[in-house]
C-alpha positions in Angstrom: 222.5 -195.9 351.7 224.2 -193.4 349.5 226.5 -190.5 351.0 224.5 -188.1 348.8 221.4 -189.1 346.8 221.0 -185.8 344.2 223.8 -183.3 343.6 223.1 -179.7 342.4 226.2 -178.2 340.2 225.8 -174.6 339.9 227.9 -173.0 337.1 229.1 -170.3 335.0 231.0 -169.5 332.1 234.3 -168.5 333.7 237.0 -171.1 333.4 236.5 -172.9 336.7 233.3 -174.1 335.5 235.1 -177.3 334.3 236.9 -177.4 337.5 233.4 -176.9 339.1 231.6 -179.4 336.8 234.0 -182.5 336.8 234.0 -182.1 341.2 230.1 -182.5 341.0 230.3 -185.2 338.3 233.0 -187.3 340.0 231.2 -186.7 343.4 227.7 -188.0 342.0 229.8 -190.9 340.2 230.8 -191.9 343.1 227.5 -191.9 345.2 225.6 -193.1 342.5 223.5 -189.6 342.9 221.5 -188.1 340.2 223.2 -185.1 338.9 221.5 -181.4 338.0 223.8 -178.3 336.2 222.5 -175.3 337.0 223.3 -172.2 334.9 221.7 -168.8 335.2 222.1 -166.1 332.1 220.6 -162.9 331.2 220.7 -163.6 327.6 219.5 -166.1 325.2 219.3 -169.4 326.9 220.3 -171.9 323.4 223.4 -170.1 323.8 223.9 -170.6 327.5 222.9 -174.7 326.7 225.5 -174.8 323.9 228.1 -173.2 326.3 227.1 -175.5 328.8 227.5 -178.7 326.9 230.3 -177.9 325.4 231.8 -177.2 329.2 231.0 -180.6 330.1 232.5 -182.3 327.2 235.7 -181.1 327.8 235.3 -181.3 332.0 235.4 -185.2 331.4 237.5 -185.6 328.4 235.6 -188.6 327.6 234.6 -190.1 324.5 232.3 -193.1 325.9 230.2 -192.6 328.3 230.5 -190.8 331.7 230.0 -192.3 335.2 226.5 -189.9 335.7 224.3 -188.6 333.0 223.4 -184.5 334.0 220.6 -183.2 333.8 220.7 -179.6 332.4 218.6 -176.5 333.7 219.1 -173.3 332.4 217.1 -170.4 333.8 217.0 -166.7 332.4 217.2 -164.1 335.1 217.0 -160.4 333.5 216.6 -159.3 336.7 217.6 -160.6 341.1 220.3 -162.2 342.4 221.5 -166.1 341.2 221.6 -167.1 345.0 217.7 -166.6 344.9 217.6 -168.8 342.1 220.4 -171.7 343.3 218.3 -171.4 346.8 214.7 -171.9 345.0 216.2 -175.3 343.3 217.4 -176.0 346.4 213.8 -176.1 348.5 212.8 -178.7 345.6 214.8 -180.7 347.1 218.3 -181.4 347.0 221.2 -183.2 349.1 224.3 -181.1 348.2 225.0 -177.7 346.0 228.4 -177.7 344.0 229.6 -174.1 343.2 233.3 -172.6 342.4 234.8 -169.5 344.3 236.9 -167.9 341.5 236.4 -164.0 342.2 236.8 -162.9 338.6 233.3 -165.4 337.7 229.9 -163.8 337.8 228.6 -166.6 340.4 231.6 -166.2 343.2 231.2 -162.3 342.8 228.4 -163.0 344.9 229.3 -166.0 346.3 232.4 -164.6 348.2 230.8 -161.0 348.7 228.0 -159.3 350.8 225.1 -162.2 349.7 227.4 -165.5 350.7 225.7 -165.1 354.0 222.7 -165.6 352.7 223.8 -168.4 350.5 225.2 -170.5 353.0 222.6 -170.0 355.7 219.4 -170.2 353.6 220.2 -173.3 352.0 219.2 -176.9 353.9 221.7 -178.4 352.2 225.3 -178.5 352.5 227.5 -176.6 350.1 230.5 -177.8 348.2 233.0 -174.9 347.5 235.1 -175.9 344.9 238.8 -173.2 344.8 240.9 -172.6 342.1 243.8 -175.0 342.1 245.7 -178.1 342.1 243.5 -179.8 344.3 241.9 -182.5 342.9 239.3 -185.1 345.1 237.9 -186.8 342.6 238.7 -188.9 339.2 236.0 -189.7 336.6 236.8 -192.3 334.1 234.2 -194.4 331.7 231.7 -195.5 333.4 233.0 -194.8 336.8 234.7 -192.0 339.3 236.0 -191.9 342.4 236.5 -189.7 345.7 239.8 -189.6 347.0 240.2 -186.5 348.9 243.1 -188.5 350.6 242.3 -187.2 354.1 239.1 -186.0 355.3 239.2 -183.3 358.5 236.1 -182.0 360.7 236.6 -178.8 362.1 234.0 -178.6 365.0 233.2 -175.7 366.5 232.8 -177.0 370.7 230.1 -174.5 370.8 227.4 -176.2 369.0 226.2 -179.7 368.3 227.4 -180.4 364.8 226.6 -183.8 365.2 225.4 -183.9 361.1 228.8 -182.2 360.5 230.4 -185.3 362.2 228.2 -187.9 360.8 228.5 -186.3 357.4 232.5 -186.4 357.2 232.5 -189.4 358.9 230.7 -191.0 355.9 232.5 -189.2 353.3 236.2 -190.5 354.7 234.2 -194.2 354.8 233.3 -193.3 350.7 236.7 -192.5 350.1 238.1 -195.4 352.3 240.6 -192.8 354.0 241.0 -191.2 357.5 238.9 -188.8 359.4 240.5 -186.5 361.4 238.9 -184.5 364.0 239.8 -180.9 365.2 238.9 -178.2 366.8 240.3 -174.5 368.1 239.6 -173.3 371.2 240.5 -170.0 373.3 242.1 -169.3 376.9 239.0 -170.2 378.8 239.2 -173.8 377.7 242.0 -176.5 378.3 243.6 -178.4 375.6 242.6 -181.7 377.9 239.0 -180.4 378.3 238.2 -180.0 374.4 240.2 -182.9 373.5 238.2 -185.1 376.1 235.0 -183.5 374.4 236.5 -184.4 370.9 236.4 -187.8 371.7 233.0 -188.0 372.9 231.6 -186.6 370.2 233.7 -189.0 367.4 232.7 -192.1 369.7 229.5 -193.2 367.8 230.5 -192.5 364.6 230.4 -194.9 361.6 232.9 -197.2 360.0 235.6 -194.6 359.1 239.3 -194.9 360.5 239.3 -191.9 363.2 243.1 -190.6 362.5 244.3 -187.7 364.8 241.6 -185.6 367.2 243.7 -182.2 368.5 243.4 -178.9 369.4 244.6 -175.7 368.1 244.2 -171.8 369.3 244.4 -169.0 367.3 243.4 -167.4 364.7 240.3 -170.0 363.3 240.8 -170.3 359.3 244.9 -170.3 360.7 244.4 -173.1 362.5 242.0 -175.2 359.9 244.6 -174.7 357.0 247.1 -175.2 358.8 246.0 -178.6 359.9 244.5 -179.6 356.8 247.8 -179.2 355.0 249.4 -181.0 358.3 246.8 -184.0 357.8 247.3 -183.8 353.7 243.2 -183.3 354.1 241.7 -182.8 350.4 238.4 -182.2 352.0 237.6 -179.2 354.8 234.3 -180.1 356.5 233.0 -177.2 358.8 229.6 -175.4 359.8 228.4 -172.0 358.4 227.4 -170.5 361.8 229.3 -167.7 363.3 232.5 -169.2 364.9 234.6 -167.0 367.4 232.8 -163.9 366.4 233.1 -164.1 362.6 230.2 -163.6 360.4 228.2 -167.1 358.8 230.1 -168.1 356.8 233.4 -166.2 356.9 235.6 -169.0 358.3 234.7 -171.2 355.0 235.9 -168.4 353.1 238.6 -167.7 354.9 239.9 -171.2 354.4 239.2 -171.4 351.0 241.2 -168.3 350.3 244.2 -170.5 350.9 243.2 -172.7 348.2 244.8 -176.0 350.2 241.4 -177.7 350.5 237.8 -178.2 349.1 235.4 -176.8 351.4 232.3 -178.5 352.3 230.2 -175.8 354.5 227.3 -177.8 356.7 224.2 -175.9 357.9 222.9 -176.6 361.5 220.7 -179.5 361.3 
């Protein structure tokens, strides 16, 4: 069974979109998962469809044809907020959202402001958050892409289950045949033994992916997940949305993402 089944690519017309666009594309390549782009524009929606295609022409830079075949929505909104929209396509039914985080674009206005809350826990999906970078985790060629974010690392919060945040990396390292590493950050009242024993309960009954290092950190929480994703040459940050060490949902994906030295995948609670 497929990592991820249907992928929804939420766009713009800043410059990231491509950036944005060939993530979801090579991510849906590589699952074999059918593929939606999603913009959302105020004005006349042939216009937004020409800007759109024209985006994912140059995205792949291909001339035959690409790994996935998208399937375009354009929606008109005069009037409310994209996240209402993004989380309406969402209850139809999808397995993963694909957005950027470029805070000049009209989408990561929101996205990294006062409604990313919302965003990230209303949806019932996870969310890919796609930075503006070097990073790249995925490669799309003719007829075929892969996902290579090198290294994948959990950060788990000790403090809730986030067994589908385990699972969920756990198959994502075995797509990209690469290691999983495991971490957490923890404060005085817990032992480095303690959370480390509990690390390695909870990897125990994972799948087929290569468990690489499981350690602890303290500190600040977005400190410590950069700074182990750049010490594990992790492409790919997976981490829950819930409030973690007092933060607001959501803040310690953002945090992270500010560094720009990883792609974010942000999990709901099951």
């Amino acid at each position: 069974m497929s990592v991820f089944s249907s992928v929804l690519c939420a766009v713009d017309s800043s410059p990231l979109a491509t950036r944005v666009f060939r993530h979801a594309a090579g991510l849906a390549g590589a699952c074999g998962a059918d593929l939606t782009v999603l913009t959302i524009t105020p004005h006349d929606t042939r216009r937004a469809e020409v800007k759109v295609h024209s985006m994912m022409r140059a995205a792949l830079g291909l001339e035959a044809e690409p790994p996935v075949t998208p399937h375009l929505r354009i929606l008109h909104l005069a009037i409310g907020q994209p996240v209402d929209a993004i989380l309406e396509e969402v209850r139809d039914g999808v397995d993963v959202v694909v957005v950027g985080t470029h805070a000049r674009s009209d989408l990561s206005r929101w996205l990294l402001g006062s409604t990313s809350a919302a965003l990230l826990e209303e949806a019932l999906c996870p969310i890919l958050l796609v930075p503006p970078g070097q990073i790249e985790i995925v490669t799309v060629a003719e007829h075929h892409a892969t996902f290579h974010p090198e290294a994948v690392l959990a950060a788990v919060d000790l403090h809730e289950p986030e067994q589908r945040l385990l699972a969920l990396a756990s198959e994502l390292a075995t797509l990209a045949q690469c290691p999983l590493s495991v971490m957490t950050v923890v404060d005085a009242a817990t032992t480095d033994e303690a959370a480390a024993a509990e690390l390695r309960a909870r990897v125990q009954h994972l799948g087929r992916a290569p468990i690489g290092h499981l350690f602890v950190q303290r500190g600040a929480v977005s400190k410590a997940i950069d700074q182990a994703a750049v010490a594990e040459h992790a492409g790919l940050v997976v981490l829950g949305v819930r409030a973690w060490g007092g933060s607001e949902p959501g803040d310690t994906a953002r945090a992270v993402l500010k560094t720009r030295a990883a792609v974010v995948l942000a999990v709901p609670a099951a």
